[in-house]
C-alpha positions in Angstrom: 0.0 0.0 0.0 2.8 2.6 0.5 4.5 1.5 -2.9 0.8 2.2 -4.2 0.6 5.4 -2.9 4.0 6.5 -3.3 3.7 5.5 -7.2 0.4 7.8 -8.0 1.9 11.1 -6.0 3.8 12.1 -9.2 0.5 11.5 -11.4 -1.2 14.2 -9.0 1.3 17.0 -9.4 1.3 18.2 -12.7 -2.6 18.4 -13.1 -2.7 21.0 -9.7 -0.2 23.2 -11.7 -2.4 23.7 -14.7 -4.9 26.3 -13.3 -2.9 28.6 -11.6 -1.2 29.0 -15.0 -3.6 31.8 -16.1 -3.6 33.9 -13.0 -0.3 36.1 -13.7 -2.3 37.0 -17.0 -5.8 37.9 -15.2 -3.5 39.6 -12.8 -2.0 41.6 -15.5 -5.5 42.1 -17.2 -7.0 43.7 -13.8 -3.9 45.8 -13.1 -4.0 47.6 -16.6 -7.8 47.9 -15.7 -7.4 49.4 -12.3 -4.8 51.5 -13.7 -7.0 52.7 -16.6 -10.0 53.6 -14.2 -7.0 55.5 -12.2 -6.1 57.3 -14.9 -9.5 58.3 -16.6 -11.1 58.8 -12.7 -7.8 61.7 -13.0 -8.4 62.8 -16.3 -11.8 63.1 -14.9 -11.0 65.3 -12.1 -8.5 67.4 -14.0 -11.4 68.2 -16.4 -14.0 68.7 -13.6 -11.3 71.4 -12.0 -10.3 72.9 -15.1 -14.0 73.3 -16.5 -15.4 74.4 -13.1 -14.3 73.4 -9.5 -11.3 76.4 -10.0 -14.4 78.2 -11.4 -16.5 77.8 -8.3 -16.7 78.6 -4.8 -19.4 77.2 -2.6 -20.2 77.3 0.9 -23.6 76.6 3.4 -22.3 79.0 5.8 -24.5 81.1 4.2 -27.8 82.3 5.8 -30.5 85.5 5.0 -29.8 88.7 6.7 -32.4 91.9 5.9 -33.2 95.3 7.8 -34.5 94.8 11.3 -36.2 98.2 11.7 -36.4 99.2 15.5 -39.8 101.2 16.6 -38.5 103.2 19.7 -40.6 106.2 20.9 -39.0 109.8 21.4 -40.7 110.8 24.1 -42.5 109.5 26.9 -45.7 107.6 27.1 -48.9 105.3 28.7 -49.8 102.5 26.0 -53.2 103.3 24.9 -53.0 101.6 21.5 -51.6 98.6 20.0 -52.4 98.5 16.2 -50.5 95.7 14.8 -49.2 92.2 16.2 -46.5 89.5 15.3 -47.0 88.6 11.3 -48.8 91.7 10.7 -48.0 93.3 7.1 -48.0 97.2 7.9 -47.3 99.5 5.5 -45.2 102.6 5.7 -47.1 105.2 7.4 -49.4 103.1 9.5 -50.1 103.7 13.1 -48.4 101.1 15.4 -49.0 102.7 18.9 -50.5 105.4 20.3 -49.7 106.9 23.4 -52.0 108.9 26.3 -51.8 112.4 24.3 -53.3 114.4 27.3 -50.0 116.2 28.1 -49.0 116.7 24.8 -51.9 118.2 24.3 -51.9 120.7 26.6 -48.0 121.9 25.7 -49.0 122.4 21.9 -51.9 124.5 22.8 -49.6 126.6 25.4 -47.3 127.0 22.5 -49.9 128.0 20.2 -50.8 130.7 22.6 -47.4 131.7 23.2 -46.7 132.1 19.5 -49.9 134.3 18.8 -49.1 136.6 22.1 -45.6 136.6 20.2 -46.9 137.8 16.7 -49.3 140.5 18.9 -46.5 141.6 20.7 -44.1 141.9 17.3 -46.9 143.8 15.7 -46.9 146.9 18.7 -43.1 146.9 17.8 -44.0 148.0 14.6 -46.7 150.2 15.9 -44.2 151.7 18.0 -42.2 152.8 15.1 -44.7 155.0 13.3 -45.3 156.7 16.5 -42.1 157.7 16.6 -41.7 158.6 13.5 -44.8 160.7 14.0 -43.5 161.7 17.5 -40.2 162.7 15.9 -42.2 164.5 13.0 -43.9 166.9 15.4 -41.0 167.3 17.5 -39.4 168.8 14.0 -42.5 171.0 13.8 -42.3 172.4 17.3 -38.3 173.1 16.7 -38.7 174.8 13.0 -41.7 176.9 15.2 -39.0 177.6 18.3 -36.7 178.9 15.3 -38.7 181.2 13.4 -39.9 182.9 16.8 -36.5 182.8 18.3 -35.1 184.5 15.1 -37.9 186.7 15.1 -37.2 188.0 18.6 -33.8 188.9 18.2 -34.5 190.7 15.3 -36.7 192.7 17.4 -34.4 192.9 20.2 -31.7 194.1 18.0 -33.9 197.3 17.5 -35.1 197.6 21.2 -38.5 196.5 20.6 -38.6 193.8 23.0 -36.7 193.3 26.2 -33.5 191.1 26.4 -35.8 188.8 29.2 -38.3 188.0 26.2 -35.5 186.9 23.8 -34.2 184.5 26.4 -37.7 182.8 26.9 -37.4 182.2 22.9 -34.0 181.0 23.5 -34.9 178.8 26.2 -37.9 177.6 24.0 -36.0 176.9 21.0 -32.8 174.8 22.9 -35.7 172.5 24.8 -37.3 171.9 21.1 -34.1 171.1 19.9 -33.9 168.9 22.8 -37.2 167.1 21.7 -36.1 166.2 18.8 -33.1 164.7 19.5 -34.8 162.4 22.3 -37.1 161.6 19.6 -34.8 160.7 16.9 -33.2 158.3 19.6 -36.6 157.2 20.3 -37.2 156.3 17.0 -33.6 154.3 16.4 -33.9 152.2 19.4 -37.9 151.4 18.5 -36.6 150.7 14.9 -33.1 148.8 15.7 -36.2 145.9 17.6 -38.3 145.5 14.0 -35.2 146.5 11.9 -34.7 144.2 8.0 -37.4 141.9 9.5 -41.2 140.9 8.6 -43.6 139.8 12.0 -42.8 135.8 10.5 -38.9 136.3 10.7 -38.8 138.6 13.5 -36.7 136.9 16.3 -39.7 136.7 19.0 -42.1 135.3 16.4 -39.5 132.7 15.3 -38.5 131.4 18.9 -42.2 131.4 19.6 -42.4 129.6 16.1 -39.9 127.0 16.7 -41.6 126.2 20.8 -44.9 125.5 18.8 -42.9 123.4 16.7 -41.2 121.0 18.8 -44.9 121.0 20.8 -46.2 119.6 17.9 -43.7 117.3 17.3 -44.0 115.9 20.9 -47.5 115.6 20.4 -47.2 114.0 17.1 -44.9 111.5 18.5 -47.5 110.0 20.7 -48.3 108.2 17.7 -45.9 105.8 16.6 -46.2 105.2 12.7 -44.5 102.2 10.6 -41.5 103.8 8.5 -40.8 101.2 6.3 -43.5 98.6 4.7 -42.9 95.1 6.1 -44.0 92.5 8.9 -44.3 93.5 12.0 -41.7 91.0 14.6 -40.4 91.1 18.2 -43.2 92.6 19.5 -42.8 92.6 23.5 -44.7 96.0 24.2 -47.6 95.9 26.3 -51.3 98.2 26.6 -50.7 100.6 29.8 -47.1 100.0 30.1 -45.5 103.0 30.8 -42.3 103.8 27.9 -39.2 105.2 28.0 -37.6 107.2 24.8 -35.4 104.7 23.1 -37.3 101.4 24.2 -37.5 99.1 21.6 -41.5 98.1 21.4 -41.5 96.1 18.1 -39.3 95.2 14.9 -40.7 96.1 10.9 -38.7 93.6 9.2 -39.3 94.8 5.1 -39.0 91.2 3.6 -38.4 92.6 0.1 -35.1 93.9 1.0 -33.3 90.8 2.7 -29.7 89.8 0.8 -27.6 86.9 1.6 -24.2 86.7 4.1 -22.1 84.1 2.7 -19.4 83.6 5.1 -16.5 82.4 3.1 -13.1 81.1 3.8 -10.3 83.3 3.2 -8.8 80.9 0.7 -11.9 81.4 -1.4 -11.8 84.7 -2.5 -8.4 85.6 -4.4 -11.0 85.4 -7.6 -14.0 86.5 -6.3 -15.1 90.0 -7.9 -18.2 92.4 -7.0 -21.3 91.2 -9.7 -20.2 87.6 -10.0 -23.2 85.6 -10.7 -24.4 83.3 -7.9 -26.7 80.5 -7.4 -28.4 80.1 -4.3 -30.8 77.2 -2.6 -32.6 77.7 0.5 -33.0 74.9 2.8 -36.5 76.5 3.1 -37.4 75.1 -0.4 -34.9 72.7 -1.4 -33.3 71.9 -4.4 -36.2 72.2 -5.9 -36.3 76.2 -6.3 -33.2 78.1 -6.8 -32.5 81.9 -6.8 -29.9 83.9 -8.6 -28.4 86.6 -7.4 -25.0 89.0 -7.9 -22.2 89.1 -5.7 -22.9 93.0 -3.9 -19.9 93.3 -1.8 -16.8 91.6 0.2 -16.4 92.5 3.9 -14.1 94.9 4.9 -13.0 92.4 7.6 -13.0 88.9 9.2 -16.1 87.6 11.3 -13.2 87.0 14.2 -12.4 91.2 13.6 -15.8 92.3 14.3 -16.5 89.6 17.2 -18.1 90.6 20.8 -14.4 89.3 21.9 -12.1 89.7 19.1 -9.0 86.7 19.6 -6.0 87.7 20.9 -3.5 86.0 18.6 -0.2 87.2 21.1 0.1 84.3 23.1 2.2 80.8 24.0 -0.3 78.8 22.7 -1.5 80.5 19.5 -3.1 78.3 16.9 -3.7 79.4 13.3 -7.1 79.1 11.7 -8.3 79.9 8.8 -10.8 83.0 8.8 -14.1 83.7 7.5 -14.6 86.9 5.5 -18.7 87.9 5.3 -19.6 88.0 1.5 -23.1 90.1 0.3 -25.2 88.7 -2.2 -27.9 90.8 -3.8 -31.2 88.6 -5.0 -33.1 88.6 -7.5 -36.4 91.1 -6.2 -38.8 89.2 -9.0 -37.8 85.6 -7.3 -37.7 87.3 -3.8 -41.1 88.2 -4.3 -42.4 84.4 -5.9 -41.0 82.5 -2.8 -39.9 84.7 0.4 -37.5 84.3 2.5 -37.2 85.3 6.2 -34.2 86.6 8.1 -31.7 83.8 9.6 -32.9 80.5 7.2 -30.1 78.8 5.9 -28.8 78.8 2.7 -25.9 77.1 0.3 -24.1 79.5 -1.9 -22.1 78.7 -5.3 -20.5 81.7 -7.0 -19.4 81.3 -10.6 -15.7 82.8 -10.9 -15.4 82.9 -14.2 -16.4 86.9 -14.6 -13.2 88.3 -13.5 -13.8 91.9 -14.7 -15.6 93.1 -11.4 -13.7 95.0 -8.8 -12.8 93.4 -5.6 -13.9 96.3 -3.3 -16.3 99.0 -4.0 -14.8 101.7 -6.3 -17.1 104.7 -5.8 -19.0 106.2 -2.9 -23.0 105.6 -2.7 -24.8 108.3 -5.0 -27.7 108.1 -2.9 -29.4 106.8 0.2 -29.4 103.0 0.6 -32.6 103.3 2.9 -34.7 106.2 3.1 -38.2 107.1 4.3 -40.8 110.0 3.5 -43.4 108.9 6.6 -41.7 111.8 9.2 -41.5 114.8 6.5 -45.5 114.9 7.2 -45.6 115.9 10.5 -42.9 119.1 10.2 -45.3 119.8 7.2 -48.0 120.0 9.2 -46.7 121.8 12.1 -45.0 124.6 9.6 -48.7 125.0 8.1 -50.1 125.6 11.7 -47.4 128.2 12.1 -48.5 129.9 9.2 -52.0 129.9 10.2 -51.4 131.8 13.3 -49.3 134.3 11.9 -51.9 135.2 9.5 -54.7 135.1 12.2 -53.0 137.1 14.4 -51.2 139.8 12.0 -55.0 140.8 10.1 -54.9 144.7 10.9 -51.0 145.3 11.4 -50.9 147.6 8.3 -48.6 147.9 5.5 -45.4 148.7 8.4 -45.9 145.0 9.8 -46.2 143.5 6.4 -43.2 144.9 4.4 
């Protein structure tokens, strides 16, 4: 049996060879494979970087940012009114609070008073002028009169028809005319130096009197607290009968048609980003779904870190280096603002196409007009000059042509 089994151990040998014969070829074959999907999974990459990854800059630190417009009173008030709550559209102009107007009240109508007794008392000014002038006029009269007699007299009493006693009375008369008239020439320049290159609306009295009436009315108009901007109303924490302090924030008007995006890129990203590079932006609000365009508005003039609460202090032992993030702007597009808003603080993912590269990095000309602006306040000095006017004229009918000219 071992001579058996030592004779049919050479027979077995040769056949176990034969299969592995073929695997130095297979492995050959899946090496020039893997080596091909290597190289076209490169080429691949190459053309994806060349054709746009160098071209694009992404980044989901991105989230809305809009105006958050503060209603603060300027004076101080009761809540007696509320007129709008959280998620309320207001538009510009609308009241949002009133306040108790009971003392407000009473100061504009004391500074209406004050301002007609004002105009009244400008008006005897003038008066006061043309009597002088008429006081100074007879004065004249009395002294030419004084003259003629006193010449008279000493023509008389050159010939000895009248005593020398009687030509000193004329003397005497015509020295305390000429006296009169002097007093009433000085008369007439102090009462004239008080109305002097003035009307009663620009005399000084009148227009201190005019601008007391003016801040009354202002006070009193500021009991009511009016939207400036058209938005939704947010942050509302003020409460009826609560007694307010100027400056306390009451509620927020956030205008939803002027939120913009703040990308916060990484510093590495923006050696080619340029101001009016196109962007593409999806909102986590909508999803992929819809997607906004918008236009690179402007690079911050500083890192997030710079502007920080507590800004890092880089001096010390144990000092790391990371990279920063540099706040980017990006101005949306109003007509797909307006199809699918978006509030202030949602997320949002950011891709800015690079390949414009004629756009400045930082703004090259000042702002040719007012970012923000609103009309709602011009109303109320309107108003208050058109009362001012009113009591001018009511109180300056009869003055004559002196208090007019």
């Amino acid at each position: 049996m071992a001579t058996a089994s030592a004779t049919h151990a050479p027979d077995k040998a040769p056949q176990s060879d034969t299969p592995n014969a073929g695997n130095p070829r297979k492995r050959k074959v899946l090496l020039f494979l893997l080596l091909l999907v290597v190289i076209l999974g490169g080429l691949g990459v190459w053309g994806w970087y060349e054709l746009y990854g160098r071209w694009n800059e992404s980044t989901d630190d991105a989230y809305v940012n809009g105006n958050v417009v503060e209603i603060t009173p300027l004076v101080t008030g009761t809540v007696t009114s509320i007129g709008a709550d959280d998620g309320d559209l207001v538009h510009a102009g609308q009241v949002l609070l009133e306040f108790d107007p009971a003392d407000a009240k009473v100061n504009l109508q004391s500074a209406q008073a004050n301002l007609a007794k004002a105009v009244r008392q400008v008006r005897g000014l003038y008066s006061n002028v043309d009597g002088a002038k008429a006081q100074l006029l007879s004065r004249q009269t009395d002294l030419k009169k004084a003259q003629d007699n006193y010449d008279r007299r000493r023509t008389l009493a050159a010939g000895g028809a009248i005593s020398q006693e009687e030509l000193s009375h004329a003397r005497d008369d015509l020295n305390a005319a000429q006296a009169a008239v002097a007093n009433a020439q000085q008369a007439l320049k102090s009462n004239t130096a008080l109305v002097d290159d003035t009307t009663v609306a620009t005399h000084p009295e009148v227009m201190a009197a005019a601008a007391q009436l003016r801040q009354a009315y202002l006070a009193n108009a500021r009991t009511t607290l009016i939207a400036p901007v058209t938005g939704y109303v947010a942050k509302r924490t003020v409460q009826l009968g609560q007694r307010i302090q100027p400056g306390t924030a009451t509620m927020a008007v956030i205008p939803l048609d002027q939120v913009w995006i703040d990308a916060n890129f990484k510093e590495t990203q923006l050696s080619k980003m340029r101001i009016g590079q196109p962007v593409d932006i999806t909102a986590d609000l909508y999803g992929s779904d819809v997607k906004f365009r918008g236009t690179v508005d402007s690079l911050g003039a500083g890192t997030g870190s710079a502007f920080a609460l507590l800004p890092a202090q880089n001096a010390t032992g144990n000092w790391i280096k990371i990279v920063q993030r540099v706040p980017v702007r990006i101005h949306l597009n109003p007509d797909e603002l307006s199809q699918h808003p978006l509030r202030i603080g949602l997320s949002t993912v950011v891709d800015v196409n690079l390949h414009d590269q004629s756009g400045p990095v930082l703004a090259q000309q000042p702002p040719q007009k007012a970012s923000f602006s609103t009309q709602v306040y011009d109303r109320q000095l309107g108003e208050a000059d058109e009362m001012i006017s009113r009591l001018i004229h009511d109180n300056s009918v009869g003055a004559g042509n002196t208090a007019q000219r």
